[in-house]
N, C-alpha and C positions, 0 to 999 in steps of 0.2 A: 174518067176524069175525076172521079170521086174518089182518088188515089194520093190526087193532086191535092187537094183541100185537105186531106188528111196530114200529109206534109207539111205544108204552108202554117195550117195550126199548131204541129208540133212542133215546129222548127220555133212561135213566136213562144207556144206554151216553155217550154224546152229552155228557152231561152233566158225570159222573168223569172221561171224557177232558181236556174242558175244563179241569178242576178240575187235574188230572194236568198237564195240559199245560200250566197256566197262560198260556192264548193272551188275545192282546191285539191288536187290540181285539179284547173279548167279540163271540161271534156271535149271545147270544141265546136264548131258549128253543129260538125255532122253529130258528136256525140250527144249532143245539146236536143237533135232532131229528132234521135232515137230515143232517148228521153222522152220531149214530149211524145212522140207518137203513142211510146208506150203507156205514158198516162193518161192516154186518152181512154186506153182501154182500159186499165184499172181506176179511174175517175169514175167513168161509166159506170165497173159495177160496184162501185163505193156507195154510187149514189142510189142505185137502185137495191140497194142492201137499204141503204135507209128510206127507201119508198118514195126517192124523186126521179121522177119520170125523165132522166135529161142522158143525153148521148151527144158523143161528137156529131152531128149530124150536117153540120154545114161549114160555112165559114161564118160565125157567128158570136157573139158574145157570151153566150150559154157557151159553147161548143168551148171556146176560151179557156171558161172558167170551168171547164170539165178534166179537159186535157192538164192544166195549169195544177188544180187542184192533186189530179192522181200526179203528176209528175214532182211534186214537191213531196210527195208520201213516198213517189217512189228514193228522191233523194234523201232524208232523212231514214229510210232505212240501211241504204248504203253508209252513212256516215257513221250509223248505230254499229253495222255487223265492221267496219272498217277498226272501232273502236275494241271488239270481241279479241 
């Protein structure tokens, strides 16, 4: 089930990123979810690179701002290498 809340986070992370980052072209629900997902993972070790104890680890407000955080790193570097 802990699959499921991994999703559900990425998919709102994923999504405010977008909004935030106002990327074009749009990627999408789905694209938007794998996004967040994946900054969930790289938010995680952002943060613990900087010595905060925080992980996606639930459905949560921390977990949010974890996933939210790496996915907007992850978009700003796409926009950077898209620029190359």
């Amino acid at each position: 089930m802990e699959w499921l809340i991994w999703i559900a986070v990425g998919a709102i992370a994923g999504l405010l990123a977008s909004v935030v980052m106002r990327t074009s072209p749009p990627y999408g629900l789905v694209g938007d979810m794998l996004i967040g997902i994946a900054g969930g993972l790289l938010g995680g070790f952002l943060f613990q690179l900087a010595g905060v104890n925080a992980a996606v680890t639930g459905f949560n407000l921390l977990s949010l701002v974890v996933a939210f955080v790496g996915a907007v790193v992850i978009l700003a570097l796409v926009r950077v290498l898209r620029r190359v």
